[in-house]
C-alpha positions in Angstrom: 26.5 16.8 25.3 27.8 13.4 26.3 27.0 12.1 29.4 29.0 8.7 30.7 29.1 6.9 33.8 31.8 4.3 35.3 32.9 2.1 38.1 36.2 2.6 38.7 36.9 -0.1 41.1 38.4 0.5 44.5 40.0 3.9 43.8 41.8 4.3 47.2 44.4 6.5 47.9 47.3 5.3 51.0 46.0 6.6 53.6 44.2 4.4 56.5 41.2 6.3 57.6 40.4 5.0 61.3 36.7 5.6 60.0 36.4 3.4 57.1 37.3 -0.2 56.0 40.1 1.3 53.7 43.4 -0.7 55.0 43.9 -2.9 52.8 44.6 -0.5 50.3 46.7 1.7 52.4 50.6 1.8 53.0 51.3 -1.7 55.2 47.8 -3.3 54.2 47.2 -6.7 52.8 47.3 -5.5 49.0 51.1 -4.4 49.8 50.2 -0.8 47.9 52.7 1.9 47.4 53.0 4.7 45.2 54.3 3.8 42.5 51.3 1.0 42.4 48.7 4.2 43.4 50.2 6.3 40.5 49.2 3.3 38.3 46.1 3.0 38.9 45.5 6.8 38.6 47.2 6.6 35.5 45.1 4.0 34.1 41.8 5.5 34.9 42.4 8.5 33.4 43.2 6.7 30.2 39.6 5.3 30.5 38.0 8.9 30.8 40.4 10.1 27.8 38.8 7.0 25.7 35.5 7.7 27.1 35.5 11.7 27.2 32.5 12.8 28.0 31.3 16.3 29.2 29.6 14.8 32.2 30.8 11.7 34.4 29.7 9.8 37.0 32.0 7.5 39.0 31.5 5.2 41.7 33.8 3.4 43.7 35.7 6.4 44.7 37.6 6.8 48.2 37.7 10.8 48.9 37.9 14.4 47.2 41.8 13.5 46.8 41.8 10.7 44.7 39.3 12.6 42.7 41.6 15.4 42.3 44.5 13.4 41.5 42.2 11.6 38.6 41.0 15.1 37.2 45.1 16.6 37.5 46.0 13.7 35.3 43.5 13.5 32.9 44.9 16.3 30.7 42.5 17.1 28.0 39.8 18.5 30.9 39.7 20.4 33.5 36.4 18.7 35.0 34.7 20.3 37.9 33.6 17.9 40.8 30.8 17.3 43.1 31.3 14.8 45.8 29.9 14.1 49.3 31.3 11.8 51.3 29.4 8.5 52.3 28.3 6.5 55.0 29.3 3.7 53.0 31.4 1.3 55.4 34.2 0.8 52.6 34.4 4.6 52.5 33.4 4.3 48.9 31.5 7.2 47.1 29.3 8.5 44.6 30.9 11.8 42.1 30.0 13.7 38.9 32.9 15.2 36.8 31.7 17.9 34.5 33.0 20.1 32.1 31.3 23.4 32.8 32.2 24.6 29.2 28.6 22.5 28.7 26.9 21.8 32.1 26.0 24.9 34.4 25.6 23.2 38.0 22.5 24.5 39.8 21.9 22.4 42.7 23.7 18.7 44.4 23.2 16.8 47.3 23.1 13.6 48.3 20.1 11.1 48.9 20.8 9.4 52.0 20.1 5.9 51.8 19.3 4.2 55.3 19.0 0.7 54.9 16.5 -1.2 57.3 18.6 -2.9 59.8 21.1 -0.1 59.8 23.2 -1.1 57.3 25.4 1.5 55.5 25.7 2.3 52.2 26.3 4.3 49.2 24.5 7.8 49.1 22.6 8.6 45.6 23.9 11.5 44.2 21.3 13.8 43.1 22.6 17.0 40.7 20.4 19.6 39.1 22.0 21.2 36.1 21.3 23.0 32.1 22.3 22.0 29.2 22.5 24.7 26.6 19.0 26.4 29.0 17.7 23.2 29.0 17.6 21.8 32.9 18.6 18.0 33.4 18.5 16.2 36.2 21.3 13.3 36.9 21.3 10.9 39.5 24.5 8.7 40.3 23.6 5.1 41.5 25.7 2.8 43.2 23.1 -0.2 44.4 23.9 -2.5 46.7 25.5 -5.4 45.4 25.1 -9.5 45.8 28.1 -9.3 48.1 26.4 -11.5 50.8 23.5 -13.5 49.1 21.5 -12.1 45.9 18.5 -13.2 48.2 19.2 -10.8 50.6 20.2 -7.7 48.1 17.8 -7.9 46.6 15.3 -6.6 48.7 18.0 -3.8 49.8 17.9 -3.1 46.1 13.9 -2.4 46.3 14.6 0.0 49.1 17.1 1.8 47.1 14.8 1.8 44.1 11.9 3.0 46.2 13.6 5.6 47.5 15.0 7.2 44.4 11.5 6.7 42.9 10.2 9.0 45.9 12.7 12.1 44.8 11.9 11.2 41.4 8.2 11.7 41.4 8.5 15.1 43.4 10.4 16.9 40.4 7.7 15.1 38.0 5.2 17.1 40.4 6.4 20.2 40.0 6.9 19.5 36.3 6.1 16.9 34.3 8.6 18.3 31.4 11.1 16.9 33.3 14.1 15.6 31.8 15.5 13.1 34.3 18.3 10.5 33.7 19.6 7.9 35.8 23.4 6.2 35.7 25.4 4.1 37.9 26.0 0.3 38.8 22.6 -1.0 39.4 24.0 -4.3 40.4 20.9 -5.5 38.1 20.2 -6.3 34.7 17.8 -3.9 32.6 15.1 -7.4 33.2 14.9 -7.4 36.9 12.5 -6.6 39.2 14.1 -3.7 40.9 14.8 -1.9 37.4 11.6 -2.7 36.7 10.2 -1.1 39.5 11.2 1.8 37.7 8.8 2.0 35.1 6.0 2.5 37.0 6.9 6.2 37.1 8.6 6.0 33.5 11.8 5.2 33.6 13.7 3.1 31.4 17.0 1.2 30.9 18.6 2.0 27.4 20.4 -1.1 27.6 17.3 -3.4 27.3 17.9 -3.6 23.1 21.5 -5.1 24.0 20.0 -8.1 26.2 21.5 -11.4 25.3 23.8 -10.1 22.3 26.7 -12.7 22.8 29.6 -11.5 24.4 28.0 -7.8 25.5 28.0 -6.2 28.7 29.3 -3.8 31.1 30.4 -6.7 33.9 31.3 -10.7 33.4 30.6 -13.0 36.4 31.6 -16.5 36.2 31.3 -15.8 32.9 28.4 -15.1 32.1 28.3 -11.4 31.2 25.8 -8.6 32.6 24.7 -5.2 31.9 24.9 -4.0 35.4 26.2 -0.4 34.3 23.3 1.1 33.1 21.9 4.5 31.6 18.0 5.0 32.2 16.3 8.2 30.8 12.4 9.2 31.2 9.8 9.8 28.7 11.4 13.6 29.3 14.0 12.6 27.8 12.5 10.9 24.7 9.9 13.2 23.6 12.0 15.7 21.2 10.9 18.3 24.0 13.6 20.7 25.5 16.3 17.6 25.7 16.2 14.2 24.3 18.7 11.2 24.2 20.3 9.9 21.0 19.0 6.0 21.7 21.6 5.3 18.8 24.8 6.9 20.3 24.6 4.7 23.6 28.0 3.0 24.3 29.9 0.8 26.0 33.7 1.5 25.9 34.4 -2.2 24.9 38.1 -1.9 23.4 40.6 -5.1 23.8 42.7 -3.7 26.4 39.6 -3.5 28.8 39.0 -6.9 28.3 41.6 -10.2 29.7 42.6 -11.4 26.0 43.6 -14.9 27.1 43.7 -17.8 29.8 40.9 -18.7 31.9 39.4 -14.9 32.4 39.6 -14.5 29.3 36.9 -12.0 27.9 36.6 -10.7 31.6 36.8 -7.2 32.3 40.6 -6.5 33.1 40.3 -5.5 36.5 42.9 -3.3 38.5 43.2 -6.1 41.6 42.4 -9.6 41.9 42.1 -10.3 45.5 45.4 -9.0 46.9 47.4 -9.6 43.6 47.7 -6.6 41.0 46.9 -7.2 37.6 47.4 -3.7 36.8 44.8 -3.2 34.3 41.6 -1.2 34.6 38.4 -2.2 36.5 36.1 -5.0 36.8 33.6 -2.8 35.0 33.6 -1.3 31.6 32.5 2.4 31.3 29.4 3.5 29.0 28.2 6.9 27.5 24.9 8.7 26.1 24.5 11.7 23.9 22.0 14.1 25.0 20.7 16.7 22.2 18.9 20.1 22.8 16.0 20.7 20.3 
């Protein structure tokens, strides 16, 4: 079973929720969106999870239950199942899981609430409990806060969000220490820093530590340097040839020229959908990666 995750940058749909910070993208807003631009970028990301096809997704950066829809009715090789909640997130942005129940049976979801001190809002974690050929696996979609604002004072929000997924994480490894746990998502991190760290101290591990400082890899390019933000971290569950393990050597990072800018001065950069208020029309800031998970 392949499991993948990806951020699929600001998928809005045209409506102006009064509840989130979503006009900008809407009909009238400052990006000057319409339909023909929305059916675009619906297009586009579908052609990301037909390059990527995987039997189980995560997303972030989603608006709503709609646009989800509309990015599972044009993907035409699956008929994915969804779980979504919606956020407090004050972009209105969201955490999902696509899955193809042909290979994952859904036994449980719900979100982890993550309550920021000084009230800020963000992102829930989405927590889903499912089997694998009778095997159960636990996912978890992450969306961590990001630098937007100062690294210094992420950073720290990033150690609560960390903490707090370490919390859930350690009460399934109560009840059984078998567990098979993996953890996806935009970390806003690389595999070496302290917050993903922090993770090891009840066994979990970044996959993407062996691609650290290859030239030109990773999953995100800031002024051009690039990052491995996107992650996939698995537990010793996961690597002990016990119930389900991951296939360390099928890890991926859908790294294809079109996803990349081929030339000028963003050249190598992820070909994003937006730039500011100007359309580029390409894909997302972020490239999508993948994992194969084997039953033994």
């Amino acid at each position: 079973m392949s499991i993948g995750f990806w951020n699929a940058e600001n998928l809005f749909d045209l409506e102006d929720d009064p509840l989130k910070n979503d006009d900008e993208f809407s009909i009238g807003g400052r990006k000057k969106s319409d339909q023909k631009i929305y059916d675009l970028k619906i297009q586009h990301s579908s052609e990301v999870l037909s390059d990527l096809n995987v039997d189980v997704l995560g997303l972030c950066e989603i608006e709503n239950i709609k646009v989800l829809q509309d990015l599972n009715k044009s993907y035409k090789a699956r008929n994915y199942s969804i779980v979504h909640y919606d956020s407090p997130d004050e972009r209105g942005i969201d955490n999902a899981l696509l899955y193809d129940k042909k290979k994952f049976t859904l036994i449980s979801s719900k979100p982890i609430r993550n309550t920021l001190k000084g009230g800020d809002k963000t992102r829930d974690i989405l927590y889903v409990e499912g089997k694998y050929k009778n095997n159960k696996l636990h996912i978890f979609v992450n969306h961590w806060p990001s630098n937007y604002g100062g690294r210094e004072k992420a950073i720290p929000k990033r150690f609560e969000t960390a903490n707090l997924v370490m919390d859930v994480i350690k009460k399934i490894q109560n009840k059984d220490k078998f567990a098979d746990i993996i953890l996806i998502g935009d970390f806003n991190e690389d595999p070496d820093e302290q917050n993903i760290n922090h993770l090891t101290k009840i066994g979990i591990e970044s996959l993407m530590i062996p691609m650290l400082g290859q030239p030109k890899v990773g999953t995100y390019v800031y002024r051009g340097k690039d990052y491995f933000y996107d992650q996939i971290l698995i537990n010793k569950g996961l690597k002990d040839q016990k119930y389900l393990s991951a296939d360390l050597e099928s890890l991926y990072i859908l790294d294809i020229p079109k996803y990349r800018q081929q030339e000028g001065n963003y050249a190598h950069f992820p070909f994003r959908f937006w730039a500011g208020n100007r359309l580029l029309g390409g894909y997302s800031d972020h490239l999508a990666i993948k994992v194969e998970i084997i039953a033994n």
